[in-house]
N, CA, C and O atoms as a MOPAC input file, in Angstrom:
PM7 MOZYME 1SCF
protein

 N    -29.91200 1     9.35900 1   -43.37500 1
 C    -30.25700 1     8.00200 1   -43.71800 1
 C    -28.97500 1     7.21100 1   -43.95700 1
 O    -28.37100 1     7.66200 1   -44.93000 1
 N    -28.45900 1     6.32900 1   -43.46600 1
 C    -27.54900 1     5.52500 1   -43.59100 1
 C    -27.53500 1     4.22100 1   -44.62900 1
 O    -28.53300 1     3.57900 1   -44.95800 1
 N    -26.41200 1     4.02700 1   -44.98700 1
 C    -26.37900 1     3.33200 1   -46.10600 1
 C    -26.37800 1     1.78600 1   -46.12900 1
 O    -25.27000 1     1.24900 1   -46.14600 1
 N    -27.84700 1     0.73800 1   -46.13400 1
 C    -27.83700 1    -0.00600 1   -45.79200 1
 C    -26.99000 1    -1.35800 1   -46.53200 1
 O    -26.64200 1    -2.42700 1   -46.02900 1
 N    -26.85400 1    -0.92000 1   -47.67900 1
 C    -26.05600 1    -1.74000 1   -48.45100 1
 C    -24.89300 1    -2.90800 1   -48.21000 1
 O    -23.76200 1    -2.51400 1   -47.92400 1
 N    -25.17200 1    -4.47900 1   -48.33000 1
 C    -24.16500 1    -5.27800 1   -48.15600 1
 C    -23.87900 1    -6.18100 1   -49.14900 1
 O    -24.77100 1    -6.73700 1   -49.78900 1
 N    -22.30900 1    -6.43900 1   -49.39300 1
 C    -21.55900 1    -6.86700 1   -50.60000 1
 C    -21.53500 1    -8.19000 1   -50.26200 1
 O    -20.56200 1    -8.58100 1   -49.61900 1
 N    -22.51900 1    -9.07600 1   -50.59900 1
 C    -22.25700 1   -10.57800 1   -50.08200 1
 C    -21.99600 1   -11.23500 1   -51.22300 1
 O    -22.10700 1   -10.70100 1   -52.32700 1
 N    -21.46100 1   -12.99900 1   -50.95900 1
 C    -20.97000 1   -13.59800 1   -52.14100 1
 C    -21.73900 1   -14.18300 1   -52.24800 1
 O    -22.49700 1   -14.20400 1   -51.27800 1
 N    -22.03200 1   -14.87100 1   -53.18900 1
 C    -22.60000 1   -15.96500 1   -54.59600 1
 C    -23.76900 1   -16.66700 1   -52.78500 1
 O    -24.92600 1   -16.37300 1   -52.48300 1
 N    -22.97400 1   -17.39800 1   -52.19700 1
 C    -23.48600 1   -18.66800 1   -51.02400 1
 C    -23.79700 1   -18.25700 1   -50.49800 1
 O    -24.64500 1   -18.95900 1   -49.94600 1
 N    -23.74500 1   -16.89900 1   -49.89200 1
 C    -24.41400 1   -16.69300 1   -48.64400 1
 C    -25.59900 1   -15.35500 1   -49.81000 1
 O    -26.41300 1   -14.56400 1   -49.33300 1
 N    -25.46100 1   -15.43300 1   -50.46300 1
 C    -26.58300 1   -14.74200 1   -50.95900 1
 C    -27.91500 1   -15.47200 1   -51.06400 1
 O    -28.92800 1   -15.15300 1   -50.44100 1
 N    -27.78500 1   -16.67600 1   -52.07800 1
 C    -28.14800 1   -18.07300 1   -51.81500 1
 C    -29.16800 1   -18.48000 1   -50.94500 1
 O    -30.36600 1   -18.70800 1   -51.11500 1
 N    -28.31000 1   -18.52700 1   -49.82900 1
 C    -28.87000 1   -18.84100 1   -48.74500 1
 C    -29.45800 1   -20.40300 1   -48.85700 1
 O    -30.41200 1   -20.89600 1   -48.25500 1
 N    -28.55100 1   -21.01700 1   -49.84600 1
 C    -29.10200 1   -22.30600 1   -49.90300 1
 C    -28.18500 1   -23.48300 1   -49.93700 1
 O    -26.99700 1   -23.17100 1   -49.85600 1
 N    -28.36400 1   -24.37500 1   -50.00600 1
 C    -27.46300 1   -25.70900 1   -50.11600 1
 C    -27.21900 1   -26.48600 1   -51.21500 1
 O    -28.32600 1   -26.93400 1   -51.51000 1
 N    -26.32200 1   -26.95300 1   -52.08200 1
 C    -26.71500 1   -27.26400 1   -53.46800 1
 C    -26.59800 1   -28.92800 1   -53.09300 1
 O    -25.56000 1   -29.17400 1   -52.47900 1
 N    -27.42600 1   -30.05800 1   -53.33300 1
 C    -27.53500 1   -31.07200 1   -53.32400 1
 C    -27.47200 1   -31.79700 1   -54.27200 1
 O    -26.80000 1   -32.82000 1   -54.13800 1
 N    -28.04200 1   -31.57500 1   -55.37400 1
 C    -27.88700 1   -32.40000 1   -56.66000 1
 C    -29.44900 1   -32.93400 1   -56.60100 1
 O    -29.90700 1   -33.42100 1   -57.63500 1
 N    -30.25900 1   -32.86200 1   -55.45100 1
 C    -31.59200 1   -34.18600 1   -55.44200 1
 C    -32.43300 1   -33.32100 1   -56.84900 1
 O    -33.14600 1   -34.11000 1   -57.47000 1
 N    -32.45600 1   -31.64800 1   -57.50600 1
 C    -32.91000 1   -32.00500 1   -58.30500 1
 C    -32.75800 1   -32.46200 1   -59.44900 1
 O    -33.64600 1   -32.94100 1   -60.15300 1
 N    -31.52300 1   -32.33500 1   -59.73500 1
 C    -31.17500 1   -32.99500 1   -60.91900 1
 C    -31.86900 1   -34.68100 1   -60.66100 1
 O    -32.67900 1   -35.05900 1   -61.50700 1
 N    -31.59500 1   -35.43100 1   -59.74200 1
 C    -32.05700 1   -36.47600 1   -59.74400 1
 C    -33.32900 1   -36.69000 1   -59.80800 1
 O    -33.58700 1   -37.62900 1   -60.56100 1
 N    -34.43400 1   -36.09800 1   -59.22200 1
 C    -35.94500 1   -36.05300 1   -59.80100 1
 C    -35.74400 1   -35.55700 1   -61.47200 1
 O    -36.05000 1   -36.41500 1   -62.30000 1
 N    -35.44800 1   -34.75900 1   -61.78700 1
 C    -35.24800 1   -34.36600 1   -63.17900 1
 C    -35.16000 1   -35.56600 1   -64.30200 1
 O    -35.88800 1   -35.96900 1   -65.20900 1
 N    -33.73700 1   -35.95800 1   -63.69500 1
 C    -33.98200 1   -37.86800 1   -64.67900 1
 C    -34.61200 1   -38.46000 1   -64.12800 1
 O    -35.07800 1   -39.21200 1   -64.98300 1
 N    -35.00100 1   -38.70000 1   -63.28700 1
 C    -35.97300 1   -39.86300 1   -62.53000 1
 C    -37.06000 1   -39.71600 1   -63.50200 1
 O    -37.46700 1   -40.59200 1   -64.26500 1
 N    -37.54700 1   -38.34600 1   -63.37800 1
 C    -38.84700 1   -37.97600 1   -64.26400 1
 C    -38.56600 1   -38.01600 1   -65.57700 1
 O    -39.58600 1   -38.32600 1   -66.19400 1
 N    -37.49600 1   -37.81500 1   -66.39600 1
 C    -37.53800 1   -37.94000 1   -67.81400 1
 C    -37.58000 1   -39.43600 1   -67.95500 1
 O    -38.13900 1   -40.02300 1   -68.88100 1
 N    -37.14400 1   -39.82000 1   -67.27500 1
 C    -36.90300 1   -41.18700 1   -67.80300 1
 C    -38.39100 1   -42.21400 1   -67.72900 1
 O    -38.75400 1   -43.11300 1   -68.48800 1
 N    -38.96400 1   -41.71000 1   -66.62400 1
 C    -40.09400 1   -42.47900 1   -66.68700 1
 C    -41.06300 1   -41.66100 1   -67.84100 1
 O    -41.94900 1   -42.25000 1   -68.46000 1
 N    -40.89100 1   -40.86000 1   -67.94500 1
 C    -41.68200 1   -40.05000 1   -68.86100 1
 C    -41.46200 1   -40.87800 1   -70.16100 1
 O    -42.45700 1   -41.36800 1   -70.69400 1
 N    -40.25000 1   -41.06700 1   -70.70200 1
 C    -39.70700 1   -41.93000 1   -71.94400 1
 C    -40.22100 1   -43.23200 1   -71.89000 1
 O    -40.46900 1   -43.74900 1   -72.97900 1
 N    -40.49300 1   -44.03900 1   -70.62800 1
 C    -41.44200 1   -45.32100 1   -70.60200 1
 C    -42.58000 1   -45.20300 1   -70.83700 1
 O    -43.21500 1   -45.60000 1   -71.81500 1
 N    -42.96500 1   -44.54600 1   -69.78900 1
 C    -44.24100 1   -44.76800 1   -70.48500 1
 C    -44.87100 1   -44.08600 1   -71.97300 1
 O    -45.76300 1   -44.80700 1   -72.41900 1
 N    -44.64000 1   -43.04900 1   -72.69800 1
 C    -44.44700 1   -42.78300 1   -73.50100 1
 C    -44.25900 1   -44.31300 1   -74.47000 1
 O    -45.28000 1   -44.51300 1   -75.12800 1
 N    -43.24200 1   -45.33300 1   -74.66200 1
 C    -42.63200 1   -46.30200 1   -75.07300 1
 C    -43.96600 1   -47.36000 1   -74.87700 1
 O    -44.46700 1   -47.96200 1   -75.82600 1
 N    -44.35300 1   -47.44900 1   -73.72800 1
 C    -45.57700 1   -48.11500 1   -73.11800 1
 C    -46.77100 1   -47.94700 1   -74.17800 1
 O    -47.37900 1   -48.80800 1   -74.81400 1
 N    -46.84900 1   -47.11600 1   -74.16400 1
 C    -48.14800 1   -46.05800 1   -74.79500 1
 C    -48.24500 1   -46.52700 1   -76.28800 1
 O    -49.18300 1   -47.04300 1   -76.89600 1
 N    -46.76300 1   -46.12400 1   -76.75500 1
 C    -46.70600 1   -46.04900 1   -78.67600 1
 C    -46.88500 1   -47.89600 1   -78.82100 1
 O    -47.39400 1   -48.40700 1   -79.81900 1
 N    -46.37100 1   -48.69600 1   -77.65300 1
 C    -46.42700 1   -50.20500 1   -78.28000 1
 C    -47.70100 1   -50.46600 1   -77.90700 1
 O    -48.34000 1   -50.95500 1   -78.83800 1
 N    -48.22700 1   -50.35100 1   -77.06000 1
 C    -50.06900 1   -50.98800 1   -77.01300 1
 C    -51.22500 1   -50.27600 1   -78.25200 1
 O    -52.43900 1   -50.35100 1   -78.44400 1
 N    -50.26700 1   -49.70000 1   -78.79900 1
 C    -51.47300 1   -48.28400 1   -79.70200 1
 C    -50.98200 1   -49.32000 1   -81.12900 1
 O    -51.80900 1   -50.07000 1   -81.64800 1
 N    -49.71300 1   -49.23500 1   -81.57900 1
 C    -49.20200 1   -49.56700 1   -82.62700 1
 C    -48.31100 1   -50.68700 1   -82.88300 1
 O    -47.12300 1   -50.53500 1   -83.16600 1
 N    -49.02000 1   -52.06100 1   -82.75900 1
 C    -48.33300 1   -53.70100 1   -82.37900 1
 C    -47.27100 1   -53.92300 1   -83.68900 1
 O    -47.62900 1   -54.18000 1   -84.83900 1
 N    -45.62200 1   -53.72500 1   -83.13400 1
 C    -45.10000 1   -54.23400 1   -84.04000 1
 C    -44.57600 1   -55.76500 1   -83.86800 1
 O    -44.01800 1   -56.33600 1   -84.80600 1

């Protein structure tokens, strides 16, 4: 039986591309999350 074993690095292990787009949904989404949230507490509780 031969030894199928291969020593690859970090990127090609991966096998992926790093873009950043999720970090950007990430705030996109917190942030609207924090509006409306903000939305929410001022129609409930009129200061």
């Amino acid at each position: 039986m031969a030894d199928s074993h291969k020593d690859l690095s970090a990127q090609d292990a991966r096998q992926g591309v790093e873009t950043g787009t999720v970090r950007w949904v990430l705030r996109i989404s917190l942030a609207l999350a924090v509006l409306a949230g903000l939305i929410i507490y001022f129609s409930f509780f009129d200061l």
